[in-house]
C-alpha positions in Angstrom: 0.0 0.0 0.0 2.9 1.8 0.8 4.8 1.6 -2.4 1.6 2.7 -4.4 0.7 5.8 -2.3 4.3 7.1 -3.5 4.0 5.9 -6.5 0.8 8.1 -6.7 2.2 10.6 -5.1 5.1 10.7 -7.4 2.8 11.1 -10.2 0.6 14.0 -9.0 3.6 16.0 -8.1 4.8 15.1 -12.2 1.4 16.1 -12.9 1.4 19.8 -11.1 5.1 20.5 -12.0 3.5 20.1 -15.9 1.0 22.1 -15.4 2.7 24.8 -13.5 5.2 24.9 -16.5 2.7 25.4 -19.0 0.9 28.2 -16.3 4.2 29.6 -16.3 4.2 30.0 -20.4 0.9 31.0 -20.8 1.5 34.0 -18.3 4.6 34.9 -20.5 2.7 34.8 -23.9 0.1 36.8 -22.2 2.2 39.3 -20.9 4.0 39.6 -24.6 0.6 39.9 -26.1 -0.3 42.7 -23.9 2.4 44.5 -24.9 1.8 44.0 -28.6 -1.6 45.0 -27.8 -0.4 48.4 -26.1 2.1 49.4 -29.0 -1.0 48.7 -31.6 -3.2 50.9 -29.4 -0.7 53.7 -29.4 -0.4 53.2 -33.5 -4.3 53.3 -33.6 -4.3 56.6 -31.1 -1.7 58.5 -33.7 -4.0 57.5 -36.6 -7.0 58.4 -35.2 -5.7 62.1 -34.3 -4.3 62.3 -37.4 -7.6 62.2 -39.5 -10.0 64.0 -37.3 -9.7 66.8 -34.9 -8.2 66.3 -31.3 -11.5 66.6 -29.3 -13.8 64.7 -31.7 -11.0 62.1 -31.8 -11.1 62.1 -27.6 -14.6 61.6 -27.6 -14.6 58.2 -30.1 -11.9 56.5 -27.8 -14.2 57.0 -24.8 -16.6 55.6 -26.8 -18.9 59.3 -26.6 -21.6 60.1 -29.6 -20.2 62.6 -31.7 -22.4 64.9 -33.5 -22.0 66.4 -36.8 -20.4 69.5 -37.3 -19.2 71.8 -40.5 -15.4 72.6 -39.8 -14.0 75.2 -41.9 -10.4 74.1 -44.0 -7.7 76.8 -43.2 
């Protein structure tokens, strides 16, 4: 009985140091993923300001209704 509770033993432990491994390099793709996701943000930001005006481009990223308006060209 002995022999088969380590053997058990010895096999759950296997078990958790696989799936704290894989834990362990999910956490690191996640953490590379949101930081490719915060660099594409940042692109997005630039090209949003870059077509409309500041303050109408402020109020689509907080996700505001933006009315209509004539702007003049200078």
């Amino acid at each position: 009985m002995t022999l088969s509770c380590l053997a058990l033993s010895l096999w759950y432990a296997r078990k958790l140091g696989d799936m704290l491994s894989k834990m362990a390099k999910y956490a690191q793709r996640l953490q590379v993923k949101s930081m490719e996701l915060t660099v594409e943000k940042r692109r997005a930001d630039t090209l949003l300001c870059q077509m409309l005006p500041k303050e109408v481009a402020e109020q689509l990223k907080m996700n505001h209704e933006v009315k209509a308006e004539q702007l003049k060209h200078e």
